[in-house]
Phi, psi and omega in degrees: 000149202272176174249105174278120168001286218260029134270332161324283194281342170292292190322318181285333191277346219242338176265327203233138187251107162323107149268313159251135122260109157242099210216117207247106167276129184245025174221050162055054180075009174261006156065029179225009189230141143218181182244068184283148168252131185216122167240129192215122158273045159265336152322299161350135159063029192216142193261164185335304185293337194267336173269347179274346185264321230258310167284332177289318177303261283276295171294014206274332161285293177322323195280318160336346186220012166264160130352290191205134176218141169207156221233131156241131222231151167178131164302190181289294237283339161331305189297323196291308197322305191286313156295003163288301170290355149103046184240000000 
């Protein structure tokens, strides 16, 4: 069963205090591969696995009926960094 965009995105919005959100069905609209980029200051002090583990609880019914889900975490000021570089 596909994974709809916007219970994707309630769910992540409803856990987490947003700075940046980004979520890319990356299986042409079948709901069974995506990509979030979440930049958040629930990040502060936590290393890559422990916010990816933090999204995998929040999302653990959704990832369960995707395919492929992959993830990129980032504090505000990680994020200003990364885009500084032009990335």
């Amino acid at each position: 069963m596909p994974v709809d965009l916007n219970v994707l995105e309630t769910a992540i919005r409803t856990s987490f205090p947003i700075t940046h959100l980004e979520i890319e069905d990356q299986s042409n609209g079948c709901g069974d591969n995506y990509a979030i980029v979440l930049v958040s200051e629930a990040f502060e002090g936590k290393t890559t696995l422990a916010r990816h583990r933090l999204i995998n609880e929040v999302l653990k019914d959704q990832i369960a009926q995707m395919h492929a889900f992959s993830q990129k975490t980032f504090t505000p000021k990680q994020y200003e960094a990364h885009l500084a570089k032009g990335a």
